[in-house]
C-alpha positions in Angstrom: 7.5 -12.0 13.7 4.9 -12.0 11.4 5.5 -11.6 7.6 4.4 -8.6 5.9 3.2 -7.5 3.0 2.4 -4.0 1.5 0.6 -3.7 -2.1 0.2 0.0 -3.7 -2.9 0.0 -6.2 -2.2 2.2 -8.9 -2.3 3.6 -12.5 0.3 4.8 -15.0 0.5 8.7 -15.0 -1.1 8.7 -11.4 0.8 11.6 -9.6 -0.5 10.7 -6.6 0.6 6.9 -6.8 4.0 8.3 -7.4 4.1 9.9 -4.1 2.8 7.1 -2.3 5.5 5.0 -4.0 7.7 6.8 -2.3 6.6 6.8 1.1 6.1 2.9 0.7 9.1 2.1 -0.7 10.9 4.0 2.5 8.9 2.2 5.3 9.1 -1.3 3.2 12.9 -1.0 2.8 13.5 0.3 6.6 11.4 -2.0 8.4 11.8 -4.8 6.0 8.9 -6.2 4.9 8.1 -7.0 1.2 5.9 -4.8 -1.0 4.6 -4.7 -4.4 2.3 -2.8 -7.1 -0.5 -3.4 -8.5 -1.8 -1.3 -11.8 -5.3 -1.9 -11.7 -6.1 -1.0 -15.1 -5.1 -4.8 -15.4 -7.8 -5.9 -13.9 -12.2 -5.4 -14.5 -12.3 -5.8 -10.7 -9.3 -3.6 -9.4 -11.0 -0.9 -11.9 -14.5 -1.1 -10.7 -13.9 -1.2 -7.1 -10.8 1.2 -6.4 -11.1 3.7 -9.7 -12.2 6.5 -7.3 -9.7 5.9 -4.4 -6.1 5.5 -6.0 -3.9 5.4 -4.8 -5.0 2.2 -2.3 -2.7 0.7 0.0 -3.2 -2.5 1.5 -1.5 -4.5 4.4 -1.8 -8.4 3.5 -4.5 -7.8 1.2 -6.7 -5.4 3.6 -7.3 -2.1 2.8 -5.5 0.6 5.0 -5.4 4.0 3.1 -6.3 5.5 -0.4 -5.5 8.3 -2.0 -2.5 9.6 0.3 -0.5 7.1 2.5 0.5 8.4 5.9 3.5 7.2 6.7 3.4 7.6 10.5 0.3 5.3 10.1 1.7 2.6 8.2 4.6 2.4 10.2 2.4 2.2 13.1 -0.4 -0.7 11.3 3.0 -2.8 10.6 4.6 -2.3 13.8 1.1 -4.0 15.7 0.8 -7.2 13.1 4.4 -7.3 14.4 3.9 -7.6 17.7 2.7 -10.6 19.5 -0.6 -10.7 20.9 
């Protein structure tokens, strides 16, 4: 099974980032897989390229949503690196 591993882009006071929390925190916890945050205010880069899009969620370091994380999706994106080719 392969390991995976979610990361929530973010900013403090981001509404939106609080809801996709949420959502990620549910799907990491169920189908156990790790996840973590990242504030991007942190970081030049993380500012410059995903300012516009939080909140950004990426699957082992790809991008798979911004601003609203489906959950359906997500569960579905983990569920295929999951199963073997």
């Amino acid at each position: 099974m392969a390991d995976v591993t979610i990361t929530l882009l973010g900013k403090p006071g981001c509404h939106l980032c609080d809801d996709a929390r949420a959502v990620i925190e549910r799907v990491a916890r169920e189908l156990d897989v790790r996840w973590e945050e990242r504030d991007i205010t942190q970081s030049e880069r993380d500012t410059e390229q995903y300012w516009e899009q939080i909140p950004v969620t990426l699957i082992n370091g790809v991008q798979h949503d911004f601003w609203r994380v489906d959950e359906t999706r997500l569960r579905t994106a983990i569920s295929a690196l999951r199963t073997p080719s």
